[in-house]
Every structure is written in structure tokens, then in C-alpha cells.
N, C-alpha and C positions, 0 to 999 in steps of 0.2 A: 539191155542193162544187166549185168551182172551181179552174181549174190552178193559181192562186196560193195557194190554202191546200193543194192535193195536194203541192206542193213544199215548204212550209213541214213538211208532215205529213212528208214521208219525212226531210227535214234533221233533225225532231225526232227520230224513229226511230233512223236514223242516228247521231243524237248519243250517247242513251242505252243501244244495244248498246255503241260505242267506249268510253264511258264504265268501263261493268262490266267488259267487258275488261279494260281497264288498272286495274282494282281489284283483280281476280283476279291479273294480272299482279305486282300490288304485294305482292298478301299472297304467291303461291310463291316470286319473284324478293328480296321484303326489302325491292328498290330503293324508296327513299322517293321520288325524283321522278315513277315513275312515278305513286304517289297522285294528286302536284299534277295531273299531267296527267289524272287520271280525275275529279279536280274538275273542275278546267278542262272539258273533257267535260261534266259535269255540268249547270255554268252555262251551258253553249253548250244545254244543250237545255232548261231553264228560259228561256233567251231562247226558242228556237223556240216552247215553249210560249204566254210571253205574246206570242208575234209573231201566234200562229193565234190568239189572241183578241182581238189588236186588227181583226183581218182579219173577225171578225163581229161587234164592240162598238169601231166605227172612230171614237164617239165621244166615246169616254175617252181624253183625252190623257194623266195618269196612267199607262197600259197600255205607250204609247209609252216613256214615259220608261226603268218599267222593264223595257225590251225591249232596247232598248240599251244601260242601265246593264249587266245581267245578260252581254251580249255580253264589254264592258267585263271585269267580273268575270274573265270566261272567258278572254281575250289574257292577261290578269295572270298568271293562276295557270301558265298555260303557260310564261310569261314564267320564273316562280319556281322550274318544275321542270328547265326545261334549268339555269338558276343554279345548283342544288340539284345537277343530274347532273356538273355539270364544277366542285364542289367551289365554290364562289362565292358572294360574300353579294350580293342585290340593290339596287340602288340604291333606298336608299329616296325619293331627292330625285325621281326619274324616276318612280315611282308618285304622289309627292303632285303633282306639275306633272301629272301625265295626269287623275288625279280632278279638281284642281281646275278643270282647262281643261272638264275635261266637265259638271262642274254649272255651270259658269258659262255655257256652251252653253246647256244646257239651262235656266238661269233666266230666261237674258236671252230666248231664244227665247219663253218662256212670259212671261213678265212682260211685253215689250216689243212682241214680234212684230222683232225688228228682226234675229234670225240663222234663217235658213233653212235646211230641213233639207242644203243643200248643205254646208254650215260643219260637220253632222255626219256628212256621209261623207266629206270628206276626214280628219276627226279619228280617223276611224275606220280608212281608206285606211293612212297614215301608220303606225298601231300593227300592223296588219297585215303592212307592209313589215319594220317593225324586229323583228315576232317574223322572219318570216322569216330575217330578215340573223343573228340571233342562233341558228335555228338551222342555217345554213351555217358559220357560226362554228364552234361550238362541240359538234355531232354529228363524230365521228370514225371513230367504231368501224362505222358502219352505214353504205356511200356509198348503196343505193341508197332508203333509207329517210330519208335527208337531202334526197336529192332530192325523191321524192315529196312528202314532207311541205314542204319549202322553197319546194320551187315551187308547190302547193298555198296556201299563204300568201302568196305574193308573187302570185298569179291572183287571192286573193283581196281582197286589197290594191286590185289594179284593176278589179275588181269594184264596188267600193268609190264608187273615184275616181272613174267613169263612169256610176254605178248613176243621180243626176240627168237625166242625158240618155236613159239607157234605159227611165227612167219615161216621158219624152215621146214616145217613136218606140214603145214597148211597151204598152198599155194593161195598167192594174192592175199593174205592176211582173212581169209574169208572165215574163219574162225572166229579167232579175237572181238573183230567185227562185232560178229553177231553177237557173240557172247556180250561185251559191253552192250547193246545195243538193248537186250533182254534185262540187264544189270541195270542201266540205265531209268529204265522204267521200272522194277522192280525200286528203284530210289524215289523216282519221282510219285511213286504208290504207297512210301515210306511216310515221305512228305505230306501227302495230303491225308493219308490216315490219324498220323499228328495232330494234323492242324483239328481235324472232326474231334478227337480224343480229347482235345485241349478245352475248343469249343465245348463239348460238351461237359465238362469239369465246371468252366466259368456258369454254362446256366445253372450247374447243382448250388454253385457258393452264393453265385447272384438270389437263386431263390431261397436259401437259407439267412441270406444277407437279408433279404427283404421280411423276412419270416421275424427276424431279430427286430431287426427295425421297428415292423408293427408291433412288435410286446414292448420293444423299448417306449414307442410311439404311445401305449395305450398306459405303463408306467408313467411317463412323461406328463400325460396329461391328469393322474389321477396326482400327482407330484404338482402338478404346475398350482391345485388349489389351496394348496399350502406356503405359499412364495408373496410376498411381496409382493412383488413387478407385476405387469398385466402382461398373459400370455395371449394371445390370440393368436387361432387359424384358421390360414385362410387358403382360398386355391388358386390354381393360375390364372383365376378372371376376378380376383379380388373377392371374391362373396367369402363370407364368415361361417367358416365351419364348425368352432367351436371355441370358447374363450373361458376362464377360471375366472371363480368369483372375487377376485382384486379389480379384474376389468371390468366386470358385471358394476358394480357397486361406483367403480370412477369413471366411469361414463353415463350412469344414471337410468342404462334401461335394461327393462329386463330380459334374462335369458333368450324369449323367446325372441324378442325386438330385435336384441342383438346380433341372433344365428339369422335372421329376417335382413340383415344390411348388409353393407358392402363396404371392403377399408377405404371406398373413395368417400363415403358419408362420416367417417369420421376422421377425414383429412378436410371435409370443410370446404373452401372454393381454391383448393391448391390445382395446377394444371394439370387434367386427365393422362398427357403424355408423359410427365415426369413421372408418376406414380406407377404407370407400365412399364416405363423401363425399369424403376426399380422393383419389381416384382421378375420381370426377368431375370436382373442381373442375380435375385435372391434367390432363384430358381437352380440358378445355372454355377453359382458362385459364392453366395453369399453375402451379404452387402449391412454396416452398418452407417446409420445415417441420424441426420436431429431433424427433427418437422414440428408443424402444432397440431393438435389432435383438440376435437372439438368435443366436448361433453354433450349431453340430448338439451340442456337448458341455452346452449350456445355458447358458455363456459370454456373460453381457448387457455391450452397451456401445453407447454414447453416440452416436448419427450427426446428420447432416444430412443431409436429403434434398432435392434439385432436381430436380421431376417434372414433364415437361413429353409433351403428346401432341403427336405428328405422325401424319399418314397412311402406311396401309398395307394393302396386299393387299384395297385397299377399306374397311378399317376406321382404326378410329382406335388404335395403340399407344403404352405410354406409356416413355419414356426415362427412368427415374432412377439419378441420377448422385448415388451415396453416398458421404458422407465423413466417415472415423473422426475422432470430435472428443474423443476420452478425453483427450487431452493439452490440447484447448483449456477444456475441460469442468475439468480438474485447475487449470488456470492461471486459470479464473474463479472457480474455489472462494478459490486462494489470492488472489488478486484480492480479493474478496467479504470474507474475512478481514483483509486490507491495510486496505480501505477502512470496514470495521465499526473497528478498531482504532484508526483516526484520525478516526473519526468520534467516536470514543467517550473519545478520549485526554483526559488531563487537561491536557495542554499544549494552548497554543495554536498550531496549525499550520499556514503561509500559504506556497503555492504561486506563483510568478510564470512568466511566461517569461522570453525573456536580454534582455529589455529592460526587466525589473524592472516590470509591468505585472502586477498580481493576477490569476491566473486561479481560486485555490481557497480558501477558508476555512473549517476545521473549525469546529463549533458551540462549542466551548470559547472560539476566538476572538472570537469573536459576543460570548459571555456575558461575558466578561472586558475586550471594550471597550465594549460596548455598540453598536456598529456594525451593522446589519444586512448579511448578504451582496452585496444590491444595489447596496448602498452603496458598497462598497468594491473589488466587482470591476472592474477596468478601470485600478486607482488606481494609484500609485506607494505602493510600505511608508512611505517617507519620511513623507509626512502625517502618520501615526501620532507622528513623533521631531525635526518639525520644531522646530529652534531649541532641542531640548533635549540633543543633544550636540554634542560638537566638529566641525570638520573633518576633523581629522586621523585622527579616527576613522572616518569615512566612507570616507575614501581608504586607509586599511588596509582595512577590510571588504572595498569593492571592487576591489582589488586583490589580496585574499588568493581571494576566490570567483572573481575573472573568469580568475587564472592556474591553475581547478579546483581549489585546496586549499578546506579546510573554516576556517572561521571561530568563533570561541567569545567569547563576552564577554559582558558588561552594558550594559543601553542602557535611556535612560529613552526610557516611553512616556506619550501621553495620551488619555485614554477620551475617548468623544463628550461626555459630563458635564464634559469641562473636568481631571476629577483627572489624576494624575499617579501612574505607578506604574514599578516596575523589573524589567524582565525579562531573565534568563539566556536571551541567545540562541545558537542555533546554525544560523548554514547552512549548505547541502551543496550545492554543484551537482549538476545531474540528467545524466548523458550517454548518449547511444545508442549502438547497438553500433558505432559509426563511432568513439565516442570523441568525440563533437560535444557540448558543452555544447547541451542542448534546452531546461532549466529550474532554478531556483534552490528550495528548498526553506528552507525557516524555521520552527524549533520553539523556543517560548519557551514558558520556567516566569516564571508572576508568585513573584519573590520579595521583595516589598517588605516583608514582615514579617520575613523572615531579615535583610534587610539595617537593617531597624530597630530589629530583636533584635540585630546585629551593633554598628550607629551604640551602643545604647545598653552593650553591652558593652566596646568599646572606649572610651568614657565615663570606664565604672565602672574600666578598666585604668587610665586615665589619671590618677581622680584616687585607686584603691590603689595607684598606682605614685609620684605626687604626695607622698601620705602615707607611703609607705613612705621615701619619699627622705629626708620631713622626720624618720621617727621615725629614720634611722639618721641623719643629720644633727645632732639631738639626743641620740643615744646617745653620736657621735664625742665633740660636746661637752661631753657630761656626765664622760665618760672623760676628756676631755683638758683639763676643767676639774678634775675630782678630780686628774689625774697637775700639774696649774697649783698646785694648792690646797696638795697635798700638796709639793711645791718652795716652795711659798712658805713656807706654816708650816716646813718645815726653813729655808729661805731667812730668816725672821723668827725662831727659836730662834737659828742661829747667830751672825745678826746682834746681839740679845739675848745671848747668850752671851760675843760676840767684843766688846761695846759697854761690858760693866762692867768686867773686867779693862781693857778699852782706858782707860777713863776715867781711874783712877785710875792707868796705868801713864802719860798723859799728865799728870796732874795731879803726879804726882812728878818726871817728865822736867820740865816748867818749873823748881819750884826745885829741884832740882838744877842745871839752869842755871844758876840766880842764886846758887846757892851755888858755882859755879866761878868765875863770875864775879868773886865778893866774894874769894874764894880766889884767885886771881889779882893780883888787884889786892895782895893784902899782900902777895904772894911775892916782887911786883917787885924792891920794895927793897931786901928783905933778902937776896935772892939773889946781889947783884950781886957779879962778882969770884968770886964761889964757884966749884970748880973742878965742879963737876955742874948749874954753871950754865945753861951749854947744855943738857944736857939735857933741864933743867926748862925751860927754855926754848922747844923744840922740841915740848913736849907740849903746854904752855900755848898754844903755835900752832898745834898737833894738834889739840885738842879741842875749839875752836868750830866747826872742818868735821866733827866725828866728828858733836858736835850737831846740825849742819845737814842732815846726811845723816838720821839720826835722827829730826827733826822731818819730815822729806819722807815718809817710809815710812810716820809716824802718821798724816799727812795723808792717803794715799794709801791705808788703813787704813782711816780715817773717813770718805772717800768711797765706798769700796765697798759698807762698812757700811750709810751713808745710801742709796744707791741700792738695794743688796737691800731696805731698809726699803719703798721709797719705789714698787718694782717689784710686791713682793708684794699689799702694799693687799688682803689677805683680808677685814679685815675691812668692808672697803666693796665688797663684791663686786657688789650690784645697786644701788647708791646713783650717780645721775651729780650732777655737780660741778665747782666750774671745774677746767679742766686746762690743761696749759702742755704744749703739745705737744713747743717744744723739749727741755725737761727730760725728757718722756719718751726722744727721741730719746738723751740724752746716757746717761740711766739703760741704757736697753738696750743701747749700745755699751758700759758700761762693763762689764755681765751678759756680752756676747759677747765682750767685747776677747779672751781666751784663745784666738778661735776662729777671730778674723777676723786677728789680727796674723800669723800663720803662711803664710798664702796671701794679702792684700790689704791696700790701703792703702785709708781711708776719708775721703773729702775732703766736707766738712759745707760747707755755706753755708746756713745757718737764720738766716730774716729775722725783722726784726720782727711778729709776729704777736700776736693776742689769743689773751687763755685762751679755752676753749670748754668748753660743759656739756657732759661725757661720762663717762663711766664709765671711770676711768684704767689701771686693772687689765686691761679689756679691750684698751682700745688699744695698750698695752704686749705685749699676748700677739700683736694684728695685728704691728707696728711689727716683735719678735723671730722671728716665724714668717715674716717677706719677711729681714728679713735673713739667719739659719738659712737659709735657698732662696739667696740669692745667695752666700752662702758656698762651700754647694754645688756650688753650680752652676759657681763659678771653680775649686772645687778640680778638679771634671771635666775641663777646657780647662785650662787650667797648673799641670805643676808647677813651671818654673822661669819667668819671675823673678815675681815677684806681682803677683795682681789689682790690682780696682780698682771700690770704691763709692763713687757720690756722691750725698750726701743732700742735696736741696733742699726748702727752705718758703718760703712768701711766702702774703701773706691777695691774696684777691682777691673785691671785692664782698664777699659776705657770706659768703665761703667762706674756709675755709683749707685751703693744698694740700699736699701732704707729696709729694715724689717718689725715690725710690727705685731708682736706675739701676747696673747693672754691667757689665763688658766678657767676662761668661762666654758660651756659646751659646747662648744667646736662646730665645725660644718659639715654634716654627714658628708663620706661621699660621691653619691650620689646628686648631692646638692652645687657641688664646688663648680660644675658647670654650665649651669644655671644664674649662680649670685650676681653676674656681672650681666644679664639680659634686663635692659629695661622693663622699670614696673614690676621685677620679681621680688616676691619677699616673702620673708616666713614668721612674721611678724601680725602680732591678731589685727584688724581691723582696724585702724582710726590713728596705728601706734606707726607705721611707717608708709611711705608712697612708694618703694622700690626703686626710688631714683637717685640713692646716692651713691651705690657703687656700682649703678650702668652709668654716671657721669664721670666716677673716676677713672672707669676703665677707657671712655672714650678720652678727658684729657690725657691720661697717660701712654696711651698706643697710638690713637690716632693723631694728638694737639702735637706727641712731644716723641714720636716713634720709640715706646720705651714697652717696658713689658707689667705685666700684676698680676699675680700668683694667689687661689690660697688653696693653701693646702694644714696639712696638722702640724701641733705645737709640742715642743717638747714638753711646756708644762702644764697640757691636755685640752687644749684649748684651741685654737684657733690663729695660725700665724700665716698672715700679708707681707707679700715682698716684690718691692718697689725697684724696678733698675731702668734709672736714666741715661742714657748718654754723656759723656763728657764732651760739650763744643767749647771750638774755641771761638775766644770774643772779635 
């Protein structure tokens, strides 16, 4: 064997002790880089290995290749554990540029003949340099194992770069060899100086670490009897090493009881093995958890526990920091309740924050619009009610919630389906104990069948209230056409009555006349000179005024007569007919005259007009039922000097208009549309039934499709206006 495979033999040797070392090193120490490095090692002596086989099979080039690949390998891995030691990720770019430059060494070498092995020891030279510089970098803890090892690699580096020329002044490379061989180890002596230098560092800090601890450890506890919470400690077989008087006192025993038990007695009949493991896992990790903890009386309640190990007196104790959570444990129950409650409500109940942003929706809401939760968290409620209420109702809402009061109403909503329904809503603002609005709250009942149970009940109000109107409207009439009927039939008896004796008492008043007359005339002559001349003379001039007066009162008789006749018309009561509206007009002043001469003067202007088809009787009862009212109505406003009616008619188009004006106090108004509603009146108590002008308005619009007006009077009062139809007969 030759000095240059003897040097190759001990580098490999060399290599493969360093190696195992730092494997060893890796599994007692943990430290992962030193692994890399025990690879690294590794492949540095699989290179030695195929170097001493090419050294007796020199003509496999193959063997070469991977002699230096393996080298290769072995820079890397070193490369990745210092990286690895000072927390760093490797450049990956920096490994593929070194691979690639060395296979391409190496192909063009082999392929070509055109790079000589100089080209691969400076490649080589170079990687040697930068492990070095990397670990002058980045070794801290260790100086004189940075060294060794640094300078170790940067020797070999030149080694490297010169190895060419030392092959020609050295035969068989027996130099270089060795030289690396010496280098070599001189690294891997770098190495493990390191790692002792290192280690030894960590016991100084670990024991200063622990030194801290216990002062922290002995503050901690002289701290913990000042605290609230129950401290207890305990060791890694659960016995009680020492506890602060919050725990002393909420557990009920004393000091000494206490350091005397173990945390499985005051975990009560919880399972031995769950309680082990979590002392472990407190040991090794830390671990918080909830249990019940039993008082000395047998008194169970609710804690948390926060168990944490530190070091102590060598060993490892563990700190847990208990705290009573009966009251939080009570406020999750009610919690629990709260939120089953609304989870379960029949309303639908939608949660926002104060920027009206959904953050909650009960399942009832779900189900009632059809929305799914996803849907809708994030939304504005709006969506739900767009464009189907007002504005003004917006701005009350938000204004009654955002000054913290509670809001109540009705609001139409629409489902994802497009429907439409109405919901009884209610919000509430949410406030914290600051008094800060945090959130808005919203409970709605769908009630769209109450309100269409309600639409179709007020309906049905409307039209029993319709028909009520019309049957007392029809009762007024029938009453106040019996109390018409029955005036009339007396009205037409007495006329009857007063019409036969009249006849005959006028049919004698003529000749009687004419029998004065004739009487007269003979008296003339014979009289003359007579001394009772005069007299007879004086009577005879007397009695065609006595006559005259005489015949006015019969006339005046027979007009009455005629007009009750002509007013009554019982027996045409539903028959319509031509009518002469004047003549009604004239008939019913002369029915009133006793009533209107006392308080008013009545000033007529009746035009020419046509008859008109109507039922005379009634119009006659409209015509005296507005007069009767203006009557009234002046005697209210004057008793001295007298009113004042004026009755106008004129046809216009196909109408004819009757108007009906006075100077009494008029009709607020307010009132004017009203006067013609059944039963209305503004008249005190006992003085009118408000059925006489909701009967004129029904014959005149509904009997005779006509119209009745009132409104004011030019001469301050009160003026009705009457327009009928013109039919033809």
C-alpha cells in the first residue's frame, strides 16, 4: 500500500469516527444541525472511500466522478447545518448554480476532454472557501472551534487551489493527500470542539435559567397571596406543595391539611387517568382545562384551571392558577337559555350592529323569508322593505332607535319568492354598561293574516255600517213619510171639507151680488128727496167694498184650498209626472206663509222654465224641508227686524236649477258635508231628528238622479241649489 492510499485510508477513517460523533452528538444534544453535519461527515468518507478505489482501479473514470460528486455532497450538507444552526433557510439558487456548474465540469470534461481537472479544483477550492467564510460568520457561541474548524477549511480551500501544481513537484499526488488528510481532521477536531464549547454555554444559561426561575418561582409564590384566583403547587405525582391563602380559605382546610393531600382529593371521584395525563401534558406543555373541584365540606363547583410546569429544585413543578367560574358557568347556563329561546322563538329575530349591518338571524327568520343565513348576514334589514314603505317612516324608525328609545309598528316585507307579507315589528337598541349603543335588535310577528282577517272586517264594518245608514235612512223616511201622508190625508179632508161648503157659500155670494146690484138700481129713483136717502145711499156705496173685500178672502180661501190639494198628491205618491217646479215653489210658500211672514221677507224670481218628470209630492216635501231650515235658521240670528229668502229658478241646458238662499248663519265649512248624512243635525236636542235633509238629498240624487249643493250665500247666510233633469214625457 502506498503513502497515497495510507493518507486517503486515515482521511477515510477520520472521516467516519467525526461522522458517528456528531450523530451521537445529535440524538443526546436534539440539535438537528449537528445531524447535517454527521451526514456531511458521512459523504466526506464515502468520497474517501471511492478516492482509495480509484487509487487501485485508476481506470474507471466513473469512480472519479463519483469521488468528487460525493465531496460535493459533503460541502452541501455542512453548508445546510451551519444554515440550520443559525435558524436560516438555504439558498436554494446557490446549491442548483454549484450542482449545475459541477456536472457540467464534469460532462464537458468527459465528453470533450476540453476542461481539465484544474477547472475542478478550483471549483472545488472556492466551495471550500465559502463554507469556511460561512462558518466565521455564523459560529458565535464557540471561538475556538470556529477557528479550528474555519481555518481548517479555508487550508483546505488552498489546498484545493494548488493541489494541480503539487501533483507535478509531488509524484502520485502524495502530498496534497496527506496534507488534506491532516486538514481534514484538523476540521473534524474544529467540529467537535464547537459542539463541547456550545454545550457548555447552554449548561451556564440553563443554570442561570433555572437560578431565575427559582427567584421568579419564590416571588411568584410570595405574589400569588395577594391574587384572587387559588394558586396551587403541585409535583409530578400530584401531591400539594404549596398553595396561597385564596385556596386555603376556598377549600376549607387548613395549611397544613392542604400541603398533606393530593390534586386527586380535591378533583373528588374524577378518573385517576384523565388527571395523569393532564399533569403530564402541564408538565411537558402546558394545558388549560375546566373540572369541578371539591371543597373539605363536599361542596362541588365549577373552576378553570391554568397548569403550567416550570423548573425546580431539579425537578419539574407544576403551577396551577384556579379560578371560580360558578358565576361564569351560571351566566352561560342563562346564556344557553337566552339563545335556545331565540333560537326556538316563533318570531323572527334579526340582530344588527349600529351601522344596521346583519350580524344574527333566528331560524324562524330563515323559514318565514326564505333567506338562508349566508345570505343575508352582512346585509342592510332594508332589502327586506325596499320600496315597500314610506320615507317618513324610515326616518321615524331611525330616529326613534338611534336616540335609544324602542320603536313598534307595521312594515311590509318581501320573501326571496318575490311574496309580500306584514310584519309587527319591534326594535330595541343593545347598550353596554357604558350606556353605548353596541347593537339594534328586531323581533317581528308575520301578521298578514290578522291584518287580512282585519282588511276583510273592516270591509264587512263598512258595508254593515253602509246598510245600516241606508236602513235608518229608510226608516226616517218611511216615518216621515207616514207623518207627510198622514198631513196630507188631514191636509186633503180639510181641503174636502173646507171646498163644499166654500162652493156653494161662493156660488150664493155671486148672486147675491147681482141681486144688490139689481136692488140698487131700483132704489135709485125711488129714493130720491127721501129724507133716509142718504142713508140708503151710503150703504148702497158701502156694499160693493163690503163685496169686494168678501170676494178677496174667498179667493184667498180657494187658494189655500187648491194648494193643500195640490201639496198633498197622496194619491200619486210613487207615480213621476210632468211638474211645474214654479207652482210647487208658490204652493209651498203659501203651506209656510204663517211661518215665514213673522221673521222674513221672501223675494221670488222664478224664470221661465219647463215642466220636468218628477214625482211632485216629493219635491214639495225637499222644496218645504229647506225652507222649514231657513226659517229656522233666521229666527236663530234675528229677532228684530226681519229676515230674508230669495228663491231663484232659471233652466240651464238640460237642467233646471231652483236656488234657495237666506241671510241667517250659514253652514260652517266644515259642516256642509255632513248636513246631508242621516240623523245629522246641529240643532239642540228635541228641536230637530236630522232627517230632513238626508231625505232630500236621497229624493233628489238617488229618486230623481239630480244634484243638492250647499254652500254660502251672497247675503251671508246659507244658499241650496237644486238641479234636476229635464225628461221628456
Amino acid at each position: 500500500m502506498s503513502a497515497h492510499q495510507i493518507a486517503i485510508l486515515v482521511s477515510m477513517t477520520n472521516s467516519i469516527v467525526m461522522s458517528l460523533l456528531l450523530l451521537l452528538f445529535s440524538i443526546k444534544s436534539k440539535e438537528k444541525y449537528l445531524l447535517y453535519w454527521a451526514w456531511g461527515w458521512g459523504m466526506f468518507s464515502i468520497h474517501c472511500i471511492n478516492h482509495l478505489l480509484c487509487s487501485f482501479f485508476f481506470h474507471l473514470p466513473s469512480l472519479s466522478i463519483l469521488t468528487n460528486f460525493f465531496a460535493w455532497i459533503s460541502i452541501l450538507l455542512i453548508y445546510k447545518g451551519v444554515m440550520v444552526y443559525r435558524n436560516k433557510k438555504i439558498n436554494k439558487i446557490y446549491i442548483r448554480i454549484n450542482l449545475t456548474a459541477l456536472l457540467l465540469i464534469y460532462l464537458l470534461h468527459t465528453l470533450y476532454k476540453t476542461i481539465d481537472m484544474f477547472s475542478v479544483s478550483i471549483y472545488f477550492a472556492l466551495l471550500f472557501f465559502w463554507t469556511a467564510f460561512l462558518i466565521f460568520k455564523y459560529f458565535t457561541e464557540g471561538l475556538l472551534g470556529k477557528v479550528i474548524a474555519g481555518g481548517g477549511y479555508m487550508a483546505m480551500g488552498m489546498i484545493y487551489a494548488i493541489s494541480p501544481f503539487l501533483a507535478v513537484v509531488f509524484k502520485e499526488g502524495v502530498f496534497d493527500h496527506v496534507a488534506i488528510s491532516v486538514i481534514s481532521l484538523l476540521c473534524a477536531i474544529g467540529f467537535v470542539v464547537f459542539y463541547f464549547e456550545r454545550m457548555h454555554q447552554i449548561v451556564i444559561l440553563e443554570n442561570s435559567e433555572i437560578k431565575a426561575l427559582q427567584r421568579a418561582l419564590e416571588k411568584y409564590k410570595s405574589l400569588a397571596d395577594y391574587v384572587t384566583d387559588l394558586v396551587i403547587f403541585i409535583d409530578s405525582d400530584g401531591k400539594i406543595i404549596d398553595a396561597n391563602q385564596a385556596a386555603i380559605e376556598k377549600y376549607g382546610y387548613t395549611k397544613e391539611e392542604l400541603l398533606n393531600s393530593t390534586i386527586y382529593k380535591l378533583r373528588g371521584l374524577m378518573d385517576v387517568s384523565i388527571i395523569t395525563n393532564q399533569i403530564n401534558t402541564a408538565i411537558n406543555e402546558g394545558i388549560l382545562f375546566e373540572t369541578i373541584h371539591y371543597t373539605k365540606d363536599g361542596r362541588a363547583f365549577p373552576v378553570e384551571v391554568n397548569a403550567t410546569g416550570i423548573p425546580f429544585d431539579g425537578k419539574r413543578m407544576i403551577v396551577n392558577v384556579i379560578r371560580d367560574i360558578s358565576d361564569r358557568k351560571k351566566t352561560e347556563e342563562n346564556l344557553l337559555k337566552l339563545t335556545r329561546a331565540v333560537e326556538q322563538s316563533s318570531s323572527g329575530i334579526v340582530i344588527t350592529d349600529i351601522y344596521s349591518h346583519i350580524e344574527y338571524v333566528n331560524p324562524n327568520f330563515t323559514k318565514v323569508t326564505g333567506f338562508k343565513k349566508e345570505e343575508v348576514i352582512g346585509q342592510n334589514p332594508r332589502f327586506l322593505t325596499l320600496g315597500l314603505n314610506g320615507d317618513d317612516k324610515y326616518k321615524e324608525l331611525w330616529g326613534t332607535i338611534t336616540a335609544g328609545l324602542e320603536w313598534r309598528g307595521e312594515l311590509l316585507y318581501r320573501k326571496k319568492n318575490g311574496d309580500v307579507y306584514w310584519g309587527l315589528t319591534t326594535i330595541s337598541p343593545v347598550k353596554n354598561v357604558n350606556g353605548d349603543i353596541v347593537n339594534y335588535i328586531a323581533i317581528q310577528e308575520d301578521i298578514t293574516e290578522i291584518k287580512n282577517l282585519h282588511e276583510r272586517l273592516c270591509q264587512s264594518n263598512l258595508e254593515a255600517n253602509k246598510l245600516l245608514n241606508e236602513l235608518q235612512l229608510t226608516q226616517g223616511q218611511l216615518i216621515q213619510q207616514e207623518k207627510l201622508a198622514g198631513v196630507g190625508q188631514l191636509a186633503a179632508g180639510v181641503a174636502h171639507e173646507i171646498n163644499n161648503p166654500l162652493g156653494f157659500v161662493a156660488s150664493n155670494f155671486e148672486t147675491m151680488k147681482k141681486y144688490i146690484e139689481t136692488l140698487t138700481e131700483l132704489l135709485k129713483d125711488k129714493l130720491q128727496g127721501d129724507s133716509t136717502s142718504k142713508k140708503i145711499t151710503f150703504m148702497m156705496q158701502d156694499i160693493p167694498e163690503l163685496l169686494k173685500d168678501t170676494e178677496n178672502g174667498l179667493d184667498r180661501i180657494t187658494s189655500i184650498v187648491k194648494s193643500l190639494k195640490n201639496f198633498s198628491r197622496i194619491e200619486q205618491t210613487d207615480i213621476q209626472q210632468p211638474y211645474d217646479l214654479n207652482e210647487g215653489i208658490r204652493d209651498s210658500l203659501t203651506i209656510i206663509n204663517n211661518e215665514i211672514k213673522y221673521c222674513a221677507v221672501v223675494q221670488t224670481d222664478l224664470g221661465e222654465i219647463p215642466d220636468i218628470i218628477a214625482n211632485g209630492g216629493q219635491i214639495n216635501q225637499v222644496l218645504l224641508n229647506i225652507l222649514v231650515n231657513c226659517t229656522q235658521a233666521i229666527k236663530s240670528k234675528y229677532k228684530e227686524p226681519l229676515g230674508c229668502i230669495r228663491i231663484i229658478t232659471k233652466c240651464i241646458n238640460d237642467q233646471v236649477i231652483c236656488m234657495i238662499e237666506d241671510n241667517g248663519p250659514g253652514i260652517p265649512e266644515e259642516l256642509r258635508e255632513k248636513i246631508f248624512a242621516p240623523f245629522f243635525t246641529t240643532k239642540q236636542v228635541g228641536q230637530g231628528t236630522g232627517l230632513g235633509l238626508g231625505i232630500a238629498y236621497d229624493i233628489i240624487v238617488n229618486k230623481h238622479k239630480g244634484r243638492i249643493t250647499a254652500t254660502e250665500s251672497e247675503l251671508g247666510g246659507a244658499l241650496f241649489q237644486i238641479c234636476l233633469p229635464i225628461q221628456k214625457t
